[in-house]
Every structure is written in structure tokens, then in C-alpha cells.
ZATIMAR-354005 format. One record per atom (N, C-alpha, C): residue in three letters; atom name; x, y, z; residue number from 1. Coordinates in pm, whole numbers, plus 32768, in hexadecimal, padded with zeros to 4 digits. Layout:
N
[r Ala; CA; [X; Y; Z]; NUM]
...
***
This chain:
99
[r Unk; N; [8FE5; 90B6; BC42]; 1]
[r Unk; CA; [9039; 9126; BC23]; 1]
[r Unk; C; [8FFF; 9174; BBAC]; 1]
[r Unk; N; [8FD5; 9137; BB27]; 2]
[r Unk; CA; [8F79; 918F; BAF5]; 2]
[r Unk; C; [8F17; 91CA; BB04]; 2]
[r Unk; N; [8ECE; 91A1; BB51]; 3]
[r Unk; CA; [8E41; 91C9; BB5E]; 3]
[r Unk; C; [8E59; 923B; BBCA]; 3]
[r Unk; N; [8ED6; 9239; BBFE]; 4]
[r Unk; CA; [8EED; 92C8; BC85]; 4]
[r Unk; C; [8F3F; 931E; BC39]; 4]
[r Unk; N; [8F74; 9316; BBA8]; 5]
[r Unk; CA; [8FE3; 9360; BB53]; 5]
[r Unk; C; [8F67; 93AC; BB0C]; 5]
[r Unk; N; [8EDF; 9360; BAEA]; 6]
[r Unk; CA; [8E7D; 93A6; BAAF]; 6]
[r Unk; C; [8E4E; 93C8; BB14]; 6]
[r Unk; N; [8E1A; 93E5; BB81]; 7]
[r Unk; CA; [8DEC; 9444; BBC2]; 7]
[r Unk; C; [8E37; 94B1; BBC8]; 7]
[r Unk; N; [8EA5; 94B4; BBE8]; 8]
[r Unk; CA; [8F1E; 952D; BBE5]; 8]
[r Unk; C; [8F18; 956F; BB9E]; 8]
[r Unk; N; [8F0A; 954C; BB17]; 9]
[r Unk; CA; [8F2D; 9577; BA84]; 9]
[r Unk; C; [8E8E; 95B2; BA6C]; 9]
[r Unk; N; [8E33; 9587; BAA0]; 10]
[r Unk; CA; [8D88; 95E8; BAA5]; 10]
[r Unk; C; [8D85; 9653; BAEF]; 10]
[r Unk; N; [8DAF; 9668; BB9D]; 11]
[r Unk; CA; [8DD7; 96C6; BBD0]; 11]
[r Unk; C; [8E13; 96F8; BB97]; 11]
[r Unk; N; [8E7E; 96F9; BB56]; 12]
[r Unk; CA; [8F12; 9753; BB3C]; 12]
[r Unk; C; [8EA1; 97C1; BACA]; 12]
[r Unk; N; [8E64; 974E; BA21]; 13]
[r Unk; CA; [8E45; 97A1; B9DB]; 13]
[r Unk; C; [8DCF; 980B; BA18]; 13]
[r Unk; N; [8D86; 97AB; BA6D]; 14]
[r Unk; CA; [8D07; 9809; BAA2]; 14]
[r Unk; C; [8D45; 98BA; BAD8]; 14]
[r Unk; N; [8DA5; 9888; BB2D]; 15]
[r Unk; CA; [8DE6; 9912; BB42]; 15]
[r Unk; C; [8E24; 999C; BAEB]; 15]
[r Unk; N; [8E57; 994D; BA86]; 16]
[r Unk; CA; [8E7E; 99B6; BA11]; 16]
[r Unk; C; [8E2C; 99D2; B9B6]; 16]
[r Unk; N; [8DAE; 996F; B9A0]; 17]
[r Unk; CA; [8D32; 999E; B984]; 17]
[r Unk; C; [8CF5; 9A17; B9E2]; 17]
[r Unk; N; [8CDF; 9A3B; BA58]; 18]
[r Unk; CA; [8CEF; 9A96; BAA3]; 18]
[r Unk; C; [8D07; 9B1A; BA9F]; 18]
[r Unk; N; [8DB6; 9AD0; BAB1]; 19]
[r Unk; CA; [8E0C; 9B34; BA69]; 19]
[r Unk; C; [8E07; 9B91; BA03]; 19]
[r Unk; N; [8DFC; 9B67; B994]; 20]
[r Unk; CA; [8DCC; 9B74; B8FF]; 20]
[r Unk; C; [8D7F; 9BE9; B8E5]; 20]
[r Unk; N; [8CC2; 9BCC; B946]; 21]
[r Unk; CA; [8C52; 9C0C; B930]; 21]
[r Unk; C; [8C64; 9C9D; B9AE]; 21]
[r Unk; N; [8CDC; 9C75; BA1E]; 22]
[r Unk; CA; [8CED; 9CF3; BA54]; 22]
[r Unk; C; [8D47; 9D44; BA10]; 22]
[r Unk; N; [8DB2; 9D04; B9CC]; 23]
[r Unk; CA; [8DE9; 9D85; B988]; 23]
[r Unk; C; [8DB8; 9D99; B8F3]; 23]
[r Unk; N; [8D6D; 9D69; B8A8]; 24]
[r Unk; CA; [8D39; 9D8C; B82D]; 24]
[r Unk; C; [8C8A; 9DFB; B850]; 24]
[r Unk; N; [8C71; 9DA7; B8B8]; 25]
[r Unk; CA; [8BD2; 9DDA; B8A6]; 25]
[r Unk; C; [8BE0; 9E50; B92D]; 25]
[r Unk; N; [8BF2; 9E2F; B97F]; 26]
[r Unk; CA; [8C1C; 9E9A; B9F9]; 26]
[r Unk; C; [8C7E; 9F05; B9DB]; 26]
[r Unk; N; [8CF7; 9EDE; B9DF]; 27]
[r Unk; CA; [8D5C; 9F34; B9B5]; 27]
[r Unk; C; [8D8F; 9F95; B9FF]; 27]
[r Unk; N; [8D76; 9F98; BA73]; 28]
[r Unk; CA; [8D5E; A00C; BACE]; 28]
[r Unk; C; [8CEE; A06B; BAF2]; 28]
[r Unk; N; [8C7C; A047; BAB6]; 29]
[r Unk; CA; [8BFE; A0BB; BA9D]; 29]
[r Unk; C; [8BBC; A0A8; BB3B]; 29]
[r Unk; N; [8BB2; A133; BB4B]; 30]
[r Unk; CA; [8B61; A120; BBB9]; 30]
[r Unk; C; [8ACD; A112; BBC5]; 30]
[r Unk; N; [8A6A; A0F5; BC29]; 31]
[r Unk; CA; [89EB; A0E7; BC01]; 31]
[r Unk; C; [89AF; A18F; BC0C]; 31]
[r Unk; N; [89E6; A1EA; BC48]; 32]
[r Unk; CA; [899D; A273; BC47]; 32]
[r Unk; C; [898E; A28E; BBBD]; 32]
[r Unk; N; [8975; A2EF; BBA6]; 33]
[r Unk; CA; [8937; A357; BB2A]; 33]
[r Unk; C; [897E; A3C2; BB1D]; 33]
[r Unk; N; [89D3; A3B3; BABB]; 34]
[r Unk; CA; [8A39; A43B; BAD0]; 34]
[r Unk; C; [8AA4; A42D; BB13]; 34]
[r Unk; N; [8A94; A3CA; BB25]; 35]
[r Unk; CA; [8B61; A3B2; BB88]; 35]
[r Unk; C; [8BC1; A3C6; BB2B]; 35]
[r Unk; N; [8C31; A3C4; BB68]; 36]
[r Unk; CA; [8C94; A3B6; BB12]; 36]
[r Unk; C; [8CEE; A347; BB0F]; 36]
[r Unk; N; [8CF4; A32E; BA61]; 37]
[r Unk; CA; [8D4A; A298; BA37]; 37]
[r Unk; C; [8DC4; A26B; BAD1]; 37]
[r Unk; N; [8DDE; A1F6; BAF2]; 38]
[r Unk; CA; [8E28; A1D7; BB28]; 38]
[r Unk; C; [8E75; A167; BB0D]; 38]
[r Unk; N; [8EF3; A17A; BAD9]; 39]
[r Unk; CA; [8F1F; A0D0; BA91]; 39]
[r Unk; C; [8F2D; A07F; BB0F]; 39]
[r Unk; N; [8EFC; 9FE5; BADC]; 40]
[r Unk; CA; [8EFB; 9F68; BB40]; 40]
[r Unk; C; [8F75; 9F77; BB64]; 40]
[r Unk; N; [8FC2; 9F76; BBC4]; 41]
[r Unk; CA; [903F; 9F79; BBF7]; 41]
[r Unk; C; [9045; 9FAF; BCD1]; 41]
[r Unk; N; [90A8; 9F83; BCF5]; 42]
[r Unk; CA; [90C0; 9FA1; BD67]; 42]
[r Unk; C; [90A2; A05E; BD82]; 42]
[r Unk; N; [9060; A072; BDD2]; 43]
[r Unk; CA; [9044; A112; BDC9]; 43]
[r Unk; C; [9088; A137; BE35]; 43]
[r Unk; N; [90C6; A100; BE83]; 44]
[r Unk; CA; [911F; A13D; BED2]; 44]
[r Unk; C; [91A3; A0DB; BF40]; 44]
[r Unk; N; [91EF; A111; BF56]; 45]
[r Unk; CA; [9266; A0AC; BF90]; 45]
[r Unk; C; [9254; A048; BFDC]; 45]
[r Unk; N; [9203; A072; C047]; 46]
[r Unk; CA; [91C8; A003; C06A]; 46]
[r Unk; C; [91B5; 9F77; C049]; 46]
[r Unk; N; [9157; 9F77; C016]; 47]
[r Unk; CA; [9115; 9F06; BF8F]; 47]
[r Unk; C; [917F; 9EC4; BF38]; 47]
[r Unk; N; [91D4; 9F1B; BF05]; 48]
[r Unk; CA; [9240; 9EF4; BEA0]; 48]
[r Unk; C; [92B2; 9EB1; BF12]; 48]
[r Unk; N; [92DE; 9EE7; BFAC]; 49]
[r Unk; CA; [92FC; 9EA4; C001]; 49]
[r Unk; C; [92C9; 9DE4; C02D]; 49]
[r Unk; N; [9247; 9DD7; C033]; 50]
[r Unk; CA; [9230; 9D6C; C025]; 50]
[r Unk; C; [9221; 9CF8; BF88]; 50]
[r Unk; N; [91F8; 9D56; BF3E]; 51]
[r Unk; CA; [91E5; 9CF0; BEC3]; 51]
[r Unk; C; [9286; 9CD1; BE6E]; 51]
[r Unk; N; [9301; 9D08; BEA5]; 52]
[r Unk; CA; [9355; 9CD5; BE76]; 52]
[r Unk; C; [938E; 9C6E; BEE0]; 52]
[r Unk; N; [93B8; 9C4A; BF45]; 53]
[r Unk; CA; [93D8; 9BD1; BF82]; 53]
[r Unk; C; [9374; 9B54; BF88]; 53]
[r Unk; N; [9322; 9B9B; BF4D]; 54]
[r Unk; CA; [929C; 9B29; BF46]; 54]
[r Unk; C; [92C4; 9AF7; BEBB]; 54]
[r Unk; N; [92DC; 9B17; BE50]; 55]
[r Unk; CA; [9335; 9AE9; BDBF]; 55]
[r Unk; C; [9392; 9AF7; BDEE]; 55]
[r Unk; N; [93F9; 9ADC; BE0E]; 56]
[r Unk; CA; [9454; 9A91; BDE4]; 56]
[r Unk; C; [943B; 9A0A; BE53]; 56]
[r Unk; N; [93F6; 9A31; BED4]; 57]
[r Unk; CA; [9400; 9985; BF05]; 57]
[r Unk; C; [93B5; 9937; BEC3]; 57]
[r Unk; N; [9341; 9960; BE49]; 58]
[r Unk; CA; [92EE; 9924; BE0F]; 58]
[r Unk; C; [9354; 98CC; BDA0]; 58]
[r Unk; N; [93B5; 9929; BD86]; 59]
[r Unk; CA; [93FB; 9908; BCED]; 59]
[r Unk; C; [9438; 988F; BD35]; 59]
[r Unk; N; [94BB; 98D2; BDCF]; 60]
[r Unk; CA; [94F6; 983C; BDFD]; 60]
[r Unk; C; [948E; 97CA; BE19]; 60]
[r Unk; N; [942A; 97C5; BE59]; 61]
[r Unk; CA; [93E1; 9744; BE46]; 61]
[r Unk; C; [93C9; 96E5; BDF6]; 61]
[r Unk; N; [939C; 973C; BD5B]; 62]
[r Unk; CA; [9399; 96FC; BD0F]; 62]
[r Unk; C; [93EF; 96E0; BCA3]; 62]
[r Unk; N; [9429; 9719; BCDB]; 63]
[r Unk; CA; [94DD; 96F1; BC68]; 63]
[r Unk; C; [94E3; 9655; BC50]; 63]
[r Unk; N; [94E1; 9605; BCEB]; 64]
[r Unk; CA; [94E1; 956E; BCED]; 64]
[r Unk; C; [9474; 94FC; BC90]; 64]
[r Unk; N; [93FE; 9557; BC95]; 65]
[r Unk; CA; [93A1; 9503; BC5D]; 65]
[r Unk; C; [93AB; 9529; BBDB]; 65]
[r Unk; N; [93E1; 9593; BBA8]; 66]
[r Unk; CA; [9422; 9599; BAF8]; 66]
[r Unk; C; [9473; 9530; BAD8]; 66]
[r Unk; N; [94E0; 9559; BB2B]; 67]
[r Unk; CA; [954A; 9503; BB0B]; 67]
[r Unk; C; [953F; 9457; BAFC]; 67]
[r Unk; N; [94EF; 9416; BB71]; 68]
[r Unk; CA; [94DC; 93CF; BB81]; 68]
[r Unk; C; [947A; 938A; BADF]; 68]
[r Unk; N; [9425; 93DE; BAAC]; 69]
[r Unk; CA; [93EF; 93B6; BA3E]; 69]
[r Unk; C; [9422; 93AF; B993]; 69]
[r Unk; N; [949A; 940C; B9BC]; 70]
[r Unk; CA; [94E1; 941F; B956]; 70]
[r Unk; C; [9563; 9392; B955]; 70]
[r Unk; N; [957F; 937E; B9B0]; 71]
[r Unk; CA; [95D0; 930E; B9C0]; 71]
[r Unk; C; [956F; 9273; B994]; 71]
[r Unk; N; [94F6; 928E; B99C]; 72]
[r Unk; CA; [94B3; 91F4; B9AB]; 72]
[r Unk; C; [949A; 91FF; B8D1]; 72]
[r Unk; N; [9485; 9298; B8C0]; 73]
[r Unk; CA; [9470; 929F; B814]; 73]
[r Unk; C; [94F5; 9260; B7FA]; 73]
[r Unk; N; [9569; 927A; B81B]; 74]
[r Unk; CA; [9605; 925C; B7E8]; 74]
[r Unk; C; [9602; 91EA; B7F8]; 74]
[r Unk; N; [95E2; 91B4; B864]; 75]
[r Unk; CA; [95EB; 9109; B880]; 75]
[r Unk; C; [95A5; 90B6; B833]; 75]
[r Unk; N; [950B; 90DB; B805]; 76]
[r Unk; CA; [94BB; 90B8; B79B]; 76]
[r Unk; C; [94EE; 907A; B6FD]; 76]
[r Unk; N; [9534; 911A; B6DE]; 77]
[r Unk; CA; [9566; 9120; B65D]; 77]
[r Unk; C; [95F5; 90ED; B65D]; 77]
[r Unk; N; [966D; 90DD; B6CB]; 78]
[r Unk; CA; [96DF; 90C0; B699]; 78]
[r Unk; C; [96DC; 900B; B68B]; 78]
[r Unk; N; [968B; 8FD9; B711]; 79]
[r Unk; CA; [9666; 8F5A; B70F]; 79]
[r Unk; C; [95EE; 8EE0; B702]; 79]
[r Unk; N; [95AA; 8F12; B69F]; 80]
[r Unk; CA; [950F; 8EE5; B668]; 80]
[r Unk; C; [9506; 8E3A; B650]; 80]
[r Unk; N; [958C; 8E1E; B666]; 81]
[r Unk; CA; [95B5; 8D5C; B63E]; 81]
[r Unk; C; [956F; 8D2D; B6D3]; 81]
[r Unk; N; [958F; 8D6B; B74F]; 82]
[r Unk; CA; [957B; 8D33; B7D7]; 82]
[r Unk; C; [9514; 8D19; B826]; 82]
[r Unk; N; [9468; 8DA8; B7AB]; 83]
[r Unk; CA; [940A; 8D8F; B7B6]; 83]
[r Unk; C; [93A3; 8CFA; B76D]; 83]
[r Unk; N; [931D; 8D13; B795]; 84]
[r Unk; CA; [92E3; 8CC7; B74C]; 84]
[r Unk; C; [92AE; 8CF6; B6E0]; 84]
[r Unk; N; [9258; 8CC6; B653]; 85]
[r Unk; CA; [9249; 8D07; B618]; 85]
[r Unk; C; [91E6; 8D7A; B62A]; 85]
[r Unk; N; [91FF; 8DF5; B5F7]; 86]
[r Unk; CA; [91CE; 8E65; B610]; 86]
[r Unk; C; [91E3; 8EB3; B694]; 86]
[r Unk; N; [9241; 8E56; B6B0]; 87]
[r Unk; CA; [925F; 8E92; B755]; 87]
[r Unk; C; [92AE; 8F19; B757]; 87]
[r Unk; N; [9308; 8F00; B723]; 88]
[r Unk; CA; [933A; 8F9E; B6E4]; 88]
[r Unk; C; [9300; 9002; B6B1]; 88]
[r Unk; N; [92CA; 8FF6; B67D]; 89]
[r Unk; CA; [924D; 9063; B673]; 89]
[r Unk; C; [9200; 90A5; B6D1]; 89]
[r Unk; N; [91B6; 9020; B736]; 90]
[r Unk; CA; [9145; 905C; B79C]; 90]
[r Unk; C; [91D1; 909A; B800]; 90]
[r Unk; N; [9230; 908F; B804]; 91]
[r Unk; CA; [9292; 9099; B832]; 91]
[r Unk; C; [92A4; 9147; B85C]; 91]
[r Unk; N; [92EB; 9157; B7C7]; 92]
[r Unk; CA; [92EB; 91E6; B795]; 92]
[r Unk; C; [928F; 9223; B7B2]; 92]
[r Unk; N; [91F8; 91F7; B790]; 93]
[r Unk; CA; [9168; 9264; B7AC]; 93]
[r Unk; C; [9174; 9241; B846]; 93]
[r Unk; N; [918C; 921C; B8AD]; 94]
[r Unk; CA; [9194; 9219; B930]; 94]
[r Unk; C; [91F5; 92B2; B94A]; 94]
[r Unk; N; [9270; 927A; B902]; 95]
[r Unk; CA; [92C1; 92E0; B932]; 95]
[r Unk; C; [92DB; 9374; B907]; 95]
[r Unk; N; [9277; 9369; B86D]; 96]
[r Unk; CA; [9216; 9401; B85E]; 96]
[r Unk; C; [91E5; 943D; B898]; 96]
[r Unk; N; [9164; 93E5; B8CB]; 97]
[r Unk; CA; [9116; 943C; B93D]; 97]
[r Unk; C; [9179; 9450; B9A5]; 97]
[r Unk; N; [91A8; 940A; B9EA]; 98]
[r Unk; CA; [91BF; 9431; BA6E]; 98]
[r Unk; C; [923C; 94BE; BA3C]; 98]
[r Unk; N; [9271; 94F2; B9E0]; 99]
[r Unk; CA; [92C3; 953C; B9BE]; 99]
[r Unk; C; [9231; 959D; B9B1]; 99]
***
């Protein structure tokens, strides 16, 4: 389970690393010469038609695997007697990442 919570957690940053260098370094620029600025954003209804039901089923999907990690941090910290030692801990950093 860790070693597939760290793969997740490499994809996830790799992507907003991505993310990041398209909207800081890209920004909308086009490659012509003389174009004109275009902010990164949906350019027409269409587009903005698909990329919103695509977020929010993204958000419901992963609502569970939040939650689910946020409950295992609470379980960590309210009951740390039930682990072994340090178990509460690797506990919590389990249920970091996967949050």
C-alpha cells in the first residue's frame, strides 16, 4: 500500500509540475509571431461544455480517497496506544499521502 500511495503521489506531483510550467511559462502564447495574447482558458462553449462534467466527476471520485485518508490521520492521532511503537506515526504519513 505504500509503495502504490507513492506512485500516486509522483504522478499526481508530476502533473501539476506540468501544470505549473503550462501556466507560468506558456500562459497562453501562441507559437506564431505576432499573434495575439490568448489567456489559457476554455475558448469556446464547447470545450467549457466538456471540461466541466469532467471536474466535478473527477472531484466525486475522489472525494472517497480524501476522506478515506483523513479518517486513517484521525484514527492515528485519537488512538496511538493500539499501535506499535511508531506505528502512529507511519500511520498518519500513510494517511497524508493518500490525502
Amino acid at each position: 500500500m505504500f509503495y502504490s500511495c507513492l506512485v500516486v503521489n509522483g504522478i499526481v506531483n508530476g502533473l501539476l509540475v506540468c501544470m505549473i510550467y503550462a501556466i507560468i511559462i506558456n500562459d497562453g502564447k501562441d507559437t506564431d509571431i505576432g499573434a495575439q495574447y490568448t489567456p489559457n482558458i476554455a475558448h469556446s462553449f464547447a470545450v467549457w461544455f466538456v471540461k466541466f462534467p469532467c471536474t466535478l466527476a473527477l472531484h466525486f471520485v475522489l472525494y472517497p480517497e480524501v476522506a478515506n485518508g483523513m479518517n486513517l490521520m484521525k484514527f492515528a492521532n485519537n488512538q496511538p496506544h493500539l499501535f506499535v511503537n511508531n506505528g502512529s506515526e507511519i500511520s498518519f504519513i500513510l494517511g497524508f499521502c493518500q490525502v
